[in-house]
PDB file of N, CA, C and O in Angstrom:
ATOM      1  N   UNK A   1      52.427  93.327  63.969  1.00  0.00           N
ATOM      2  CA  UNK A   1      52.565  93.133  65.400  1.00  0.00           C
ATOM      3  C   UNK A   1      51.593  94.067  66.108  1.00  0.00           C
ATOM      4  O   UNK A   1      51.664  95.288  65.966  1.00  0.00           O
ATOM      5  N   UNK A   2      50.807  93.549  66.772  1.00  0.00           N
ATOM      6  CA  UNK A   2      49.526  94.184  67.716  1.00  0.00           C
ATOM      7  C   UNK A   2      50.422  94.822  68.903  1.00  0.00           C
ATOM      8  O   UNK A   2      51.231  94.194  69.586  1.00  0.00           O
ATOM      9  N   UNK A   3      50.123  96.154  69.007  1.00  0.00           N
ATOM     10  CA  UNK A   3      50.405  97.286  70.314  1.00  0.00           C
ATOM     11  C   UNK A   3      49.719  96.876  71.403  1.00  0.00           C
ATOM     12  O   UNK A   3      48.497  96.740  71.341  1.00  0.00           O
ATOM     13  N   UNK A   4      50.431  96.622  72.565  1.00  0.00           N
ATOM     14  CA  UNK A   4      49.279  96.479  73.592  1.00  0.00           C
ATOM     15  C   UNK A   4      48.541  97.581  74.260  1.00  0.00           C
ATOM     16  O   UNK A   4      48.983  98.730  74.269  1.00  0.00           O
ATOM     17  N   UNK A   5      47.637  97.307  74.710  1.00  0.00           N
ATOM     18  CA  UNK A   5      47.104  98.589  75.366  1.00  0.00           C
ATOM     19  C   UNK A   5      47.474  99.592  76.287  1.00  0.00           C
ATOM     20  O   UNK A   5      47.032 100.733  76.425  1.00  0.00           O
ATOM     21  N   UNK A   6      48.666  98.770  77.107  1.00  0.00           N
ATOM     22  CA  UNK A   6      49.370  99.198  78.555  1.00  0.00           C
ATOM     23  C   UNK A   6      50.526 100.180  77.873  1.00  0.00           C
ATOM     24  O   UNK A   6      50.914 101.272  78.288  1.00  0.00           O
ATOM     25  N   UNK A   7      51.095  99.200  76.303  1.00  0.00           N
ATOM     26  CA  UNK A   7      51.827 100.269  75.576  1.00  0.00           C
ATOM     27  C   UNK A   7      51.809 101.448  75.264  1.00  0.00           C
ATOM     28  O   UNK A   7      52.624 102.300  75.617  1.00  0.00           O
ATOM     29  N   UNK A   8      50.542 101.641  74.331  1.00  0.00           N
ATOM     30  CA  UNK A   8      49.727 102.620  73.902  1.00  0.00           C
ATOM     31  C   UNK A   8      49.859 103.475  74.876  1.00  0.00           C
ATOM     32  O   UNK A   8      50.729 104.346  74.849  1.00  0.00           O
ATOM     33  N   UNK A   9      48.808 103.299  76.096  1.00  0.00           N
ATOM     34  CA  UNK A   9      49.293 103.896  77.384  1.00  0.00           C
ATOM     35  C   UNK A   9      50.023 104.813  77.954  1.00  0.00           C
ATOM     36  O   UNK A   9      49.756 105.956  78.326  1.00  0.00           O
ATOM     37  N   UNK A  10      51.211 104.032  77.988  1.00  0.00           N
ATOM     38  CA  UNK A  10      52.710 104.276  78.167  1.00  0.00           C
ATOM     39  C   UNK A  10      53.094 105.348  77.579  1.00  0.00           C
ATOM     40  O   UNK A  10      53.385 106.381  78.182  1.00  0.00           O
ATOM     41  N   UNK A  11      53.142 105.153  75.940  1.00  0.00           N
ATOM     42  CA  UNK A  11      53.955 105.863  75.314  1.00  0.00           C
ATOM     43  C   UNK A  11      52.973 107.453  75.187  1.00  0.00           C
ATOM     44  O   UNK A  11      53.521 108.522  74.916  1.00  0.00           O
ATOM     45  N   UNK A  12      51.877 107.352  75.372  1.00  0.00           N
ATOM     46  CA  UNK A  12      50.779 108.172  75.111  1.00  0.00           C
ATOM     47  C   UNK A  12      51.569 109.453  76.589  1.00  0.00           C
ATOM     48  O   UNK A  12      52.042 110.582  76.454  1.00  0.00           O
ATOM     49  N   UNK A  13      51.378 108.539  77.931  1.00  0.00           N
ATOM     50  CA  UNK A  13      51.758 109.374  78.966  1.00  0.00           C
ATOM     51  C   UNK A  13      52.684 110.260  78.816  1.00  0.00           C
ATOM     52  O   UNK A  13      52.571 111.483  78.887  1.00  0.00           O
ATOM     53  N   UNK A  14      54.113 109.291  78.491  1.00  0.00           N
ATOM     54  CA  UNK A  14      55.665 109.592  78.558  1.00  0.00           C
ATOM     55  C   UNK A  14      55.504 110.499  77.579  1.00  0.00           C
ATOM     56  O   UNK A  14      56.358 111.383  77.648  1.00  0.00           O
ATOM     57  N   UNK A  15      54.562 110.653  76.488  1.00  0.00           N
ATOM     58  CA  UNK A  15      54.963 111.982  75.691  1.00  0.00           C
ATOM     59  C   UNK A  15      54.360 113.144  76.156  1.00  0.00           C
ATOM     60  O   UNK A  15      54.741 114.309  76.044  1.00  0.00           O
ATOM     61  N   UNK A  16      53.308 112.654  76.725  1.00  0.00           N
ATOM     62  CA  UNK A  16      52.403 114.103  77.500  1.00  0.00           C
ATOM     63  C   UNK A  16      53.697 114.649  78.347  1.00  0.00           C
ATOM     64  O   UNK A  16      53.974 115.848  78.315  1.00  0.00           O
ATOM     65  N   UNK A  17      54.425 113.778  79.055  1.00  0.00           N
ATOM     66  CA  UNK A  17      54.804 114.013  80.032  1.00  0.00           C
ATOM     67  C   UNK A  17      56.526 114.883  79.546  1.00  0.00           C
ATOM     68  O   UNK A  17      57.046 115.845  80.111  1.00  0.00           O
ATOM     69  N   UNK A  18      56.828 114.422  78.837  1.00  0.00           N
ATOM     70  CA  UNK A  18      58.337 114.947  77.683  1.00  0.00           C
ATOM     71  C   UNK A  18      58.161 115.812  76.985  1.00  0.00           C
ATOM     72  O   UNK A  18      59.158 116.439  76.626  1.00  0.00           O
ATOM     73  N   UNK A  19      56.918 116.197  76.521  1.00  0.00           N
ATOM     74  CA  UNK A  19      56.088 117.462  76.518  1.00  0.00           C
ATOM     75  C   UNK A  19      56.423 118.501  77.028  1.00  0.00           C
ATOM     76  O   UNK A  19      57.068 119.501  76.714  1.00  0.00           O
ATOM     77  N   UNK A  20      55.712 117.996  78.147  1.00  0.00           N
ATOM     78  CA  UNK A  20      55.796 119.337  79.063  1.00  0.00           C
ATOM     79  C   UNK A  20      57.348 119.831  79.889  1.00  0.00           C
ATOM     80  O   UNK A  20      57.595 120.908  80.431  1.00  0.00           O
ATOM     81  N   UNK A  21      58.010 118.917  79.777  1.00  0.00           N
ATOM     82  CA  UNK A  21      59.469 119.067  80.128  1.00  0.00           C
ATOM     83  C   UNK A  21      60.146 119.790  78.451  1.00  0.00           C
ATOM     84  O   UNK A  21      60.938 120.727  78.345  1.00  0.00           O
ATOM     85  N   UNK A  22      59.618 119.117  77.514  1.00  0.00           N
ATOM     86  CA  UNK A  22      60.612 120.133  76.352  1.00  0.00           C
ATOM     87  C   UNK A  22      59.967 121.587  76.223  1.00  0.00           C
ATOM     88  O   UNK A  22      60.664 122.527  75.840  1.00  0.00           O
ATOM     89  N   UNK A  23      58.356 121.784  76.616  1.00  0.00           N
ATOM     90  CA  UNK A  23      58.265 122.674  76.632  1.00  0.00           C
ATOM     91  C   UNK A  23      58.872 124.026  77.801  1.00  0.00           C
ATOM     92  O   UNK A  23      59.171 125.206  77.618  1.00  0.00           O
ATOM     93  N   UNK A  24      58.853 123.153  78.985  1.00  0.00           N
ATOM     94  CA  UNK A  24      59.873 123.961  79.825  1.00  0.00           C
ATOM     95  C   UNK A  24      61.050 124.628  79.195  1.00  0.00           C
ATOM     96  O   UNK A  24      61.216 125.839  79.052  1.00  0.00           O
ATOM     97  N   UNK A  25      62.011 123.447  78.763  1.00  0.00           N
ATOM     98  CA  UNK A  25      63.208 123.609  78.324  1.00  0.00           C
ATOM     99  C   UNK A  25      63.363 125.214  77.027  1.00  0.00           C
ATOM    100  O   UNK A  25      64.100 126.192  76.901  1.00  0.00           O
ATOM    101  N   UNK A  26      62.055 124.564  76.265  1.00  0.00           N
ATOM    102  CA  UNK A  26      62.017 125.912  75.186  1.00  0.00           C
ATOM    103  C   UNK A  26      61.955 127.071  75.983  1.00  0.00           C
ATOM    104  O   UNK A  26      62.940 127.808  75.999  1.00  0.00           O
ATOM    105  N   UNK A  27      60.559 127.464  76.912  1.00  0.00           N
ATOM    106  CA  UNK A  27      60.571 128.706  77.612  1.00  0.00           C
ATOM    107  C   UNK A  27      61.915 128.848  78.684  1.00  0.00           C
ATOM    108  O   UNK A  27      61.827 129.880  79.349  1.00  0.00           O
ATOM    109  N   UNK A  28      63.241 127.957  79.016  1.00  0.00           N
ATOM    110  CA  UNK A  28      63.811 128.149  79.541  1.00  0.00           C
ATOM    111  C   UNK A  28      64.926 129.261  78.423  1.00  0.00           C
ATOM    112  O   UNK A  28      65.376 130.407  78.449  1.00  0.00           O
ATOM    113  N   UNK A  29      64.958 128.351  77.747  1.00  0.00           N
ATOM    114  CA  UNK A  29      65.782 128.751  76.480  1.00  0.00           C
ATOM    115  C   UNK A  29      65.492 130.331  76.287  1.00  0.00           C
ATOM    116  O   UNK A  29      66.353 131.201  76.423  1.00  0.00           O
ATOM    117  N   UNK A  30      64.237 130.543  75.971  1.00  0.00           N
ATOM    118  CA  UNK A  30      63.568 131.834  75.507  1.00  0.00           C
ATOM    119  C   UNK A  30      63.888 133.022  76.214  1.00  0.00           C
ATOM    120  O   UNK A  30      63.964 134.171  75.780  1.00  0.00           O
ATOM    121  N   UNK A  31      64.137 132.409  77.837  1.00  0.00           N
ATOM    122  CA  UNK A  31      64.374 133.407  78.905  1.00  0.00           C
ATOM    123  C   UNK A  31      65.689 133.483  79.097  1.00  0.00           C
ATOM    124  O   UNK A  31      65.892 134.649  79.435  1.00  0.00           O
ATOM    125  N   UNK A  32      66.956 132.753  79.067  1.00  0.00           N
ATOM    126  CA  UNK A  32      67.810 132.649  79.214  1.00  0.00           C
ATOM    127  C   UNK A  32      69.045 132.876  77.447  1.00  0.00           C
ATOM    128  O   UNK A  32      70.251 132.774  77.222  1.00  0.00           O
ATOM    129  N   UNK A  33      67.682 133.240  76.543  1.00  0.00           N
ATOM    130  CA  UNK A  33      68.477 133.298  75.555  1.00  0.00           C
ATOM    131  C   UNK A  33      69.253 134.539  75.385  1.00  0.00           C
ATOM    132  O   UNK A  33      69.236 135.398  76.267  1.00  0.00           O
ATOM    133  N   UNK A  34      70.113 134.720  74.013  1.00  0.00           N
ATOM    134  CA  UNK A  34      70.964 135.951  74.411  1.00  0.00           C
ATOM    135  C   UNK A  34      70.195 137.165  74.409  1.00  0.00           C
ATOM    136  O   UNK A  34      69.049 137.291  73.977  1.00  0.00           O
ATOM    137  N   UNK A  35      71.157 138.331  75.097  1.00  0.00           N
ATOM    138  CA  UNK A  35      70.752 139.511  75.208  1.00  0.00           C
ATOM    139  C   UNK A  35      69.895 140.436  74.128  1.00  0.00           C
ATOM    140  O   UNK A  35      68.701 140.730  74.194  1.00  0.00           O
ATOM    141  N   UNK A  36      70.711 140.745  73.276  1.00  0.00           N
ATOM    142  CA  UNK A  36      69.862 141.330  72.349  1.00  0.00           C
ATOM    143  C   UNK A  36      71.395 141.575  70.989  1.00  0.00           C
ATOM    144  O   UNK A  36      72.602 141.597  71.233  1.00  0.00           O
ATOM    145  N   UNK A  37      70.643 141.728  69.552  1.00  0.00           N
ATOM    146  CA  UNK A  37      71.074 141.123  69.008  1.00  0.00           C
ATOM    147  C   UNK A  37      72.512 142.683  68.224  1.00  0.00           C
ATOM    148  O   UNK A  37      73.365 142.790  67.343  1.00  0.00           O
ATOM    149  N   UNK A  38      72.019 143.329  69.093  1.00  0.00           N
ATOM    150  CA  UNK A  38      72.916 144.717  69.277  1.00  0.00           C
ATOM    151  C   UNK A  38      74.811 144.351  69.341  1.00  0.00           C
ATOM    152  O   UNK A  38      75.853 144.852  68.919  1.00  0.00           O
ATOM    153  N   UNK A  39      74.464 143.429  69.974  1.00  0.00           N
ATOM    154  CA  UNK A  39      75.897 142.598  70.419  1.00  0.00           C
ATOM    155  C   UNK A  39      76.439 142.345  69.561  1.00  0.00           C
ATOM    156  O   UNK A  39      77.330 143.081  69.138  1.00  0.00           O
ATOM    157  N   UNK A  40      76.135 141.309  69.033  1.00  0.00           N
ATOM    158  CA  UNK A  40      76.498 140.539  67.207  1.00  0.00           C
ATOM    159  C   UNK A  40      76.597 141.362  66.666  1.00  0.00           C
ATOM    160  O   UNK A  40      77.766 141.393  66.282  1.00  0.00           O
ATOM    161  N   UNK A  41      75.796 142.616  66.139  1.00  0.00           N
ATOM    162  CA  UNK A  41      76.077 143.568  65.096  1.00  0.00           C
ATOM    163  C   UNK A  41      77.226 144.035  65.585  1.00  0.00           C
ATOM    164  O   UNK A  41      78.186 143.743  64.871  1.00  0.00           O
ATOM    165  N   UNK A  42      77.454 144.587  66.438  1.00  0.00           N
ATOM    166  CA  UNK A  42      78.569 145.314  66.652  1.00  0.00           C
ATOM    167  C   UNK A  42      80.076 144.591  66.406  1.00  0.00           C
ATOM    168  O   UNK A  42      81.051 145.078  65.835  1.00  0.00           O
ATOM    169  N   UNK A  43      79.934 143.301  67.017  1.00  0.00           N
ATOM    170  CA  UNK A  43      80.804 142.277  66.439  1.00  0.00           C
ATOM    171  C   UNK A  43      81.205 141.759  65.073  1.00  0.00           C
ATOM    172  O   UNK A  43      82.160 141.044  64.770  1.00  0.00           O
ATOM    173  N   UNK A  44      80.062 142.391  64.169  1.00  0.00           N
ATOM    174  CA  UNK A  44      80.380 142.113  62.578  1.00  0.00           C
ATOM    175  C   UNK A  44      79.432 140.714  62.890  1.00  0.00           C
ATOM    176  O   UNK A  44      79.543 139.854  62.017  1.00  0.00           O
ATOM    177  N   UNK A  45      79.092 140.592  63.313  1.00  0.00           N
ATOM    178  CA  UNK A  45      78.488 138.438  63.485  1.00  0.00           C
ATOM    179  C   UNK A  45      76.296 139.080  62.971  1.00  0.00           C
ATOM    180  O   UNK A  45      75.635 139.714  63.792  1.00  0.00           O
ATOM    181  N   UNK A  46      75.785 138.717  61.717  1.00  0.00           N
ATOM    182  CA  UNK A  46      74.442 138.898  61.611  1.00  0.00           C
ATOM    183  C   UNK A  46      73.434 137.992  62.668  1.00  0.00           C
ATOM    184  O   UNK A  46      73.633 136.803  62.915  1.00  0.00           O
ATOM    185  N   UNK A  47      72.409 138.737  63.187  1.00  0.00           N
ATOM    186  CA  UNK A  47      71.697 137.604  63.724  1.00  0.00           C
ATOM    187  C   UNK A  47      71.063 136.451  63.359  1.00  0.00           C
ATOM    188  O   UNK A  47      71.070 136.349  62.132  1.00  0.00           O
ATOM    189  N   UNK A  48      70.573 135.634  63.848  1.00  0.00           N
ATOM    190  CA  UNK A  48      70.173 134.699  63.079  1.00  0.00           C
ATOM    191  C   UNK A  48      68.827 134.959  62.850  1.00  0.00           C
ATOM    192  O   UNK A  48      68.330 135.391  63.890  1.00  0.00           O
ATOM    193  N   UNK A  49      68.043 134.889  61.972  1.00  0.00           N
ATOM    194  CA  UNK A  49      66.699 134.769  61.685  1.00  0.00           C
ATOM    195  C   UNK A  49      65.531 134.165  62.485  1.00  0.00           C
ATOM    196  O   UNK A  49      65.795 133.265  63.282  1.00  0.00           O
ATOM    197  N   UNK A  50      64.433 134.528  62.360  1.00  0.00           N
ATOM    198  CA  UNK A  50      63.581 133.951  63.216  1.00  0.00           C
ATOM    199  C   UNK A  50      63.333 132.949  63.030  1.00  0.00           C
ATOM    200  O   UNK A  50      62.843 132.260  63.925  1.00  0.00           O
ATOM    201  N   UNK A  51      63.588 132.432  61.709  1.00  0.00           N
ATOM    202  CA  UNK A  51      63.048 131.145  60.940  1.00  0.00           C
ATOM    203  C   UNK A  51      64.222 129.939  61.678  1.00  0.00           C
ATOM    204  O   UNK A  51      63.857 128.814  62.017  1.00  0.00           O
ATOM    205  N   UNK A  52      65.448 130.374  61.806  1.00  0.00           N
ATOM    206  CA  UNK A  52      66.757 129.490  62.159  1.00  0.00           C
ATOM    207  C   UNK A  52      66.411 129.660  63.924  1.00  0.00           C
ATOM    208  O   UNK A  52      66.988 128.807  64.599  1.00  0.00           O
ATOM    209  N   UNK A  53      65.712 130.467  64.559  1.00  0.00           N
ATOM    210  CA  UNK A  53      65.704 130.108  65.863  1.00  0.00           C
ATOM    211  C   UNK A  53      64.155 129.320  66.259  1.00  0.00           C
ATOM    212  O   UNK A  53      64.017 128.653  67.284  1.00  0.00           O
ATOM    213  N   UNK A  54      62.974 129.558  65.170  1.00  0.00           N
ATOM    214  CA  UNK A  54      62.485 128.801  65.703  1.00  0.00           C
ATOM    215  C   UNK A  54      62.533 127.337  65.022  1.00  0.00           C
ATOM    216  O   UNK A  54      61.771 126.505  65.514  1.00  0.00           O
ATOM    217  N   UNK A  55      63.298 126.959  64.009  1.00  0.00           N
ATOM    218  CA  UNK A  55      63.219 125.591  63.931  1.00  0.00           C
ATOM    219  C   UNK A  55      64.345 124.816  65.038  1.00  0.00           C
ATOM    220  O   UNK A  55      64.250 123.588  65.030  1.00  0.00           O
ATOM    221  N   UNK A  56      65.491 125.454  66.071  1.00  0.00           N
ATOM    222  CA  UNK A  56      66.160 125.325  66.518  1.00  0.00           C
ATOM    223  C   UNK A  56      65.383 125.131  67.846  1.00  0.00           C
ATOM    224  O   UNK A  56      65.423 124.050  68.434  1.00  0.00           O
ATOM    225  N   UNK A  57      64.731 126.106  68.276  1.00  0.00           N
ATOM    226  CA  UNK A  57      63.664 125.703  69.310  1.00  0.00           C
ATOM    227  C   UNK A  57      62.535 124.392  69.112  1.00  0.00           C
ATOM    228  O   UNK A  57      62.061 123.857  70.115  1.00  0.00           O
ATOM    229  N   UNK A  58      62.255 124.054  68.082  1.00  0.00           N
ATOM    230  CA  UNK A  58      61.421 123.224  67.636  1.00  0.00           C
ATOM    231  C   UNK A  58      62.370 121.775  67.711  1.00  0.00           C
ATOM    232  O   UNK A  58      61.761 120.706  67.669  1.00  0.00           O
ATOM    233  N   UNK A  59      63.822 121.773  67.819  1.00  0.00           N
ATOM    234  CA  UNK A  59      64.495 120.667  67.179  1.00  0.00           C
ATOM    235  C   UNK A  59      64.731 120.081  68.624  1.00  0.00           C
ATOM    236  O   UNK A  59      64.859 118.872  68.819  1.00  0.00           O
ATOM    237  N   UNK A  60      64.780 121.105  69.698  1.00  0.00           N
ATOM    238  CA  UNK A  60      65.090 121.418  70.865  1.00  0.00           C
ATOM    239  C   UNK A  60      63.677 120.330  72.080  1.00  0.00           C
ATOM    240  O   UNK A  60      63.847 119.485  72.959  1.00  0.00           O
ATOM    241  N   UNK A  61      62.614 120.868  71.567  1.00  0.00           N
ATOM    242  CA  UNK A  61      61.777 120.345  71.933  1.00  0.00           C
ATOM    243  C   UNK A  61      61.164 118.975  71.593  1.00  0.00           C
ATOM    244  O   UNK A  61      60.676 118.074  72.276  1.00  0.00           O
ATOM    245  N   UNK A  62      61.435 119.211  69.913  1.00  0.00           N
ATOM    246  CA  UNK A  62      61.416 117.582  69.608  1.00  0.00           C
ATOM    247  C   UNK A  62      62.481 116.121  70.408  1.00  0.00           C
ATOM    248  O   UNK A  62      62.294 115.039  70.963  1.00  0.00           O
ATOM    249  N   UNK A  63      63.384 116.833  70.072  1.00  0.00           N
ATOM    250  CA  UNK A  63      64.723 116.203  70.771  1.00  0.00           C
ATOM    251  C   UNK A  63      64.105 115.865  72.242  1.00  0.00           C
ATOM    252  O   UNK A  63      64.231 114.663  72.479  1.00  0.00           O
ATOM    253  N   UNK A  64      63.582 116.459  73.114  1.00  0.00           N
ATOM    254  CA  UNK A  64      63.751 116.288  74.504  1.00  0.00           C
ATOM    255  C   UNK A  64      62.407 115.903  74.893  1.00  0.00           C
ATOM    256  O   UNK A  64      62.162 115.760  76.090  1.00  0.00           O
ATOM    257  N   UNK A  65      61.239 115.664  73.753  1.00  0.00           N
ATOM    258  CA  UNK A  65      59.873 114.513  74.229  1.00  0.00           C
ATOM    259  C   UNK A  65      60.222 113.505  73.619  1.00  0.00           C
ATOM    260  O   UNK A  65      60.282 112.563  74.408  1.00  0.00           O
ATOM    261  N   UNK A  66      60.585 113.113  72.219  1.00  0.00           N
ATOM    262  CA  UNK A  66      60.989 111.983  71.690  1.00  0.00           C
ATOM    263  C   UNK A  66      62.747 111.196  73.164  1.00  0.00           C
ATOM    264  O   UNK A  66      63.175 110.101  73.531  1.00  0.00           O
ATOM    265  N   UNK A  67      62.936 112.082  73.314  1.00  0.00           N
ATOM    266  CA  UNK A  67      64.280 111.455  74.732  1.00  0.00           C
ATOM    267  C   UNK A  67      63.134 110.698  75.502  1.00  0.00           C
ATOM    268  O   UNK A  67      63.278 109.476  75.545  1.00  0.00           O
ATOM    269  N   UNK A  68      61.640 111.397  76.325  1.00  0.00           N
ATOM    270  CA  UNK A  68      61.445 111.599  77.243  1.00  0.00           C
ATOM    271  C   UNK A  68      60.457 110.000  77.241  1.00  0.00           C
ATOM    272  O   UNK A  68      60.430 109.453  78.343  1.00  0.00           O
ATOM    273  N   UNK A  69      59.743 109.328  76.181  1.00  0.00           N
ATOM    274  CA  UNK A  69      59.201 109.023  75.468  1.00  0.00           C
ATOM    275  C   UNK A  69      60.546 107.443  75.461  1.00  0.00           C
ATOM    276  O   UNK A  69      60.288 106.354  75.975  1.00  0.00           O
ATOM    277  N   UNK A  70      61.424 107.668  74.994  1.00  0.00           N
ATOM    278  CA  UNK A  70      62.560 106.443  75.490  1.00  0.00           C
ATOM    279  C   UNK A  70      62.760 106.237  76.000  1.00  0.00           C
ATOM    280  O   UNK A  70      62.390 105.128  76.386  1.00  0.00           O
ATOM    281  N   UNK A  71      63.509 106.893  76.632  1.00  0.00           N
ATOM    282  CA  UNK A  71      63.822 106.767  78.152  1.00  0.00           C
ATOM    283  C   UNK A  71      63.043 106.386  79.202  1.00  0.00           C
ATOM    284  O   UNK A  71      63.330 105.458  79.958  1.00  0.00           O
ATOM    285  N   UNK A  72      62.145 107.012  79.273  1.00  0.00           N
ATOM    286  CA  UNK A  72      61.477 106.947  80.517  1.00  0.00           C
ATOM    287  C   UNK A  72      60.130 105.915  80.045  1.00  0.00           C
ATOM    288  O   UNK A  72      59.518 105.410  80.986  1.00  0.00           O
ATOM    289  N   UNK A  73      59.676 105.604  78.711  1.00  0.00           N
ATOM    290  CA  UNK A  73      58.500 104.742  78.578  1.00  0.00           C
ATOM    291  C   UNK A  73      59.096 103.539  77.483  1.00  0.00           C
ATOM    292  O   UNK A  73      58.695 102.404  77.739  1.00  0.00           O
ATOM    293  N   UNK A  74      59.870 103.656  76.477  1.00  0.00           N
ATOM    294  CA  UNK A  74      60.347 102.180  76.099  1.00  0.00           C
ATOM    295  C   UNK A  74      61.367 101.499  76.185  1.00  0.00           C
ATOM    296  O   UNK A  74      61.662 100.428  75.655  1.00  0.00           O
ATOM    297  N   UNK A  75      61.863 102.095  76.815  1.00  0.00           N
ATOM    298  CA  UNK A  75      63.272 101.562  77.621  1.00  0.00           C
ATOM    299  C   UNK A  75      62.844 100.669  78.831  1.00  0.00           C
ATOM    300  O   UNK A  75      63.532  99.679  79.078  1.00  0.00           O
ATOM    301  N   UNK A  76      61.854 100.928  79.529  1.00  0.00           N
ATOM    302  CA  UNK A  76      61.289  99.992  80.650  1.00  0.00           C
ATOM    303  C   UNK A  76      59.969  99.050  80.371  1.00  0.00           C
ATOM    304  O   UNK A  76      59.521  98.132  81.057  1.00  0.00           O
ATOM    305  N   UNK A  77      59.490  99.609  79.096  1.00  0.00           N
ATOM    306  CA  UNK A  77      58.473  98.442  78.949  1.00  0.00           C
ATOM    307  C   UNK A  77      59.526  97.189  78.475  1.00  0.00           C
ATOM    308  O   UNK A  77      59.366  96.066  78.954  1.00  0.00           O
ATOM    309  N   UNK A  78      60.643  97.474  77.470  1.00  0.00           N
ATOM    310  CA  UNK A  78      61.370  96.723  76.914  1.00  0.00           C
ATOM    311  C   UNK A  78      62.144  95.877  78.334  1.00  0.00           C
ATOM    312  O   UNK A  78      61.768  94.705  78.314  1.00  0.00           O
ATOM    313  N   UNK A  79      62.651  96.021  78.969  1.00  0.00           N
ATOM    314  CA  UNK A  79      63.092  95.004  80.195  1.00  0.00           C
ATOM    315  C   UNK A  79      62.116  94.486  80.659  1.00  0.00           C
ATOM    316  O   UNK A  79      62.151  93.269  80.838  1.00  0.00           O
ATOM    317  N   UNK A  80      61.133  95.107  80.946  1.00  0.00           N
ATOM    318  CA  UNK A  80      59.852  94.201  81.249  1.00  0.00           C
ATOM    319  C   UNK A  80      59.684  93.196  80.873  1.00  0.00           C
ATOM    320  O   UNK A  80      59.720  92.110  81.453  1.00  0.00           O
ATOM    321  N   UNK A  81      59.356  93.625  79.215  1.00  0.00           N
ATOM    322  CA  UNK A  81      59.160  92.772  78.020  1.00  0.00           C
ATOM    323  C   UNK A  81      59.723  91.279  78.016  1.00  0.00           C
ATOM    324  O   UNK A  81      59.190  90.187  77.820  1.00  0.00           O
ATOM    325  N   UNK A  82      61.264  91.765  78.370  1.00  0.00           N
ATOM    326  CA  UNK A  82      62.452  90.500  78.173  1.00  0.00           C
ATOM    327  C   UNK A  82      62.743  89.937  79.534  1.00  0.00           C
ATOM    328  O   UNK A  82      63.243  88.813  79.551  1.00  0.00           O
ATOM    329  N   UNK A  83      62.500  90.563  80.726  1.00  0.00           N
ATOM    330  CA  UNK A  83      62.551  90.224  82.024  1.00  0.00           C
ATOM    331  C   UNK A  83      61.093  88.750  81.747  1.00  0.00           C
ATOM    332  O   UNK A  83      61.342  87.545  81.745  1.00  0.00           O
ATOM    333  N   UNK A  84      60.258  89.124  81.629  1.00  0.00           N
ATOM    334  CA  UNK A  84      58.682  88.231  81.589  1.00  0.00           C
ATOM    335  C   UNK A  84      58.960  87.242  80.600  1.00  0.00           C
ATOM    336  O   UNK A  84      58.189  86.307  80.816  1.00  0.00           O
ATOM    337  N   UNK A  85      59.790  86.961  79.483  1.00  0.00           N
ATOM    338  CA  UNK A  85      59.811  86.334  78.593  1.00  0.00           C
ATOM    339  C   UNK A  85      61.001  85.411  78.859  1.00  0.00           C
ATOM    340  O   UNK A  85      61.318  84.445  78.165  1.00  0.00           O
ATOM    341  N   UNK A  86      61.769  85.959  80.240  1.00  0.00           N
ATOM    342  CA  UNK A  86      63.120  85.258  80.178  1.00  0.00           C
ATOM    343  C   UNK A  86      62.355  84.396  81.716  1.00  0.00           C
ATOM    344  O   UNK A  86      62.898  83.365  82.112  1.00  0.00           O
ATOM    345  N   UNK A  87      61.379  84.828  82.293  1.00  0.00           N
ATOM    346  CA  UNK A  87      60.988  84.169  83.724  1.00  0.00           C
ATOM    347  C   UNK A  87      59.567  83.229  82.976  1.00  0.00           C
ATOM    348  O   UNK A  87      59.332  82.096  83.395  1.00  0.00           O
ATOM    349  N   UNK A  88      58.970  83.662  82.201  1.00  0.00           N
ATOM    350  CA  UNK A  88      57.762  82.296  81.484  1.00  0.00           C
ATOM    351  C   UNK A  88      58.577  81.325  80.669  1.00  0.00           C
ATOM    352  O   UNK A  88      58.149  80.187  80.476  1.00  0.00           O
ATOM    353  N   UNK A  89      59.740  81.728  80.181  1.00  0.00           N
ATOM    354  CA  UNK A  89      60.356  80.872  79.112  1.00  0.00           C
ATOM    355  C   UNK A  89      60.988  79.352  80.042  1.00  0.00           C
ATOM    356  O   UNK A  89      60.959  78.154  79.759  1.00  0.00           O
ATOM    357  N   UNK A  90      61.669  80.321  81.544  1.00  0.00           N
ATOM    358  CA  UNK A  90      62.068  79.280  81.968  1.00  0.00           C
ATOM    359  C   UNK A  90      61.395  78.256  83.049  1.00  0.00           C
ATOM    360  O   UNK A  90      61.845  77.158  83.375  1.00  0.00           O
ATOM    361  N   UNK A  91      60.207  78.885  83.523  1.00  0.00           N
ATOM    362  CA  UNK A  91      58.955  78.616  83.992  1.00  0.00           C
ATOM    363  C   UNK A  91      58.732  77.420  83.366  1.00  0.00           C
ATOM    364  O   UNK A  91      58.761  76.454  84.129  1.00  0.00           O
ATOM    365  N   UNK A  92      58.489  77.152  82.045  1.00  0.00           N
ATOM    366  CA  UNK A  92      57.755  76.292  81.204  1.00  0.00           C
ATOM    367  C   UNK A  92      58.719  74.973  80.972  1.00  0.00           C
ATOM    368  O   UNK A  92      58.295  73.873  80.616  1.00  0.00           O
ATOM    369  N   UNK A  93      59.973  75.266  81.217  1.00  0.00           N
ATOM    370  CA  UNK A  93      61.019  74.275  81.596  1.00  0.00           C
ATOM    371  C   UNK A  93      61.013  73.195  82.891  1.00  0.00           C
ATOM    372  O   UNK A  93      61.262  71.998  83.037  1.00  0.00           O
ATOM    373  N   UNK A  94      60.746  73.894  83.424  1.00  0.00           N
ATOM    374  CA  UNK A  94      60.580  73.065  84.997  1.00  0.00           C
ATOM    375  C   UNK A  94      59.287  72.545  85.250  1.00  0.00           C
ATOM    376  O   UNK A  94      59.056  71.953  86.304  1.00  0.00           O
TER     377      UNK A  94
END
């Protein structure tokens, strides 16, 4: 099945664009994350590793361009899609 160009497009934008919103979200995260890890120790609770926060940040960001990317770019080409196919289909009737 051939991609159209307007698709391509589309999905090309909506990720630039879900991008830059998951990347927000990460530096929101980063700034708003917890205090310091003084807390937990004292609580008996170990911190988590850098490795477990940045694939968590990474899952974070994936999660919210791949959303941004549906939602907002194939979720509306798709009604399009079926809106145009349901108005030529019945077009060709009459």
């Amino acid at each position: 099945m051939k991609v159209s160009v307007q698709l391509r497009q589309t999905i090309i934008s909506t990720g630039v664009v879900g991008g830059c919103f998951g990347a927000l979200v990460v530096l929101g995260l980063l700034v708003v994350g917890p205090g310091s890890d003084a807390r937990l120790i004292a609580q008996g609770i170990a911190p988590p590793g850098w490795g477990a926060v940045a694939v968590s940040y990474l899952t974070v960001f994936a999660t919210v361009t791949a959303g941004s990317v549906v939602l907002f770019g194939l979720v509306p080409a798709a009604i399009s899609y079926l809106f145009d196919r349901l108005v030529n289909g019945r077009s060709k009737d009459i």
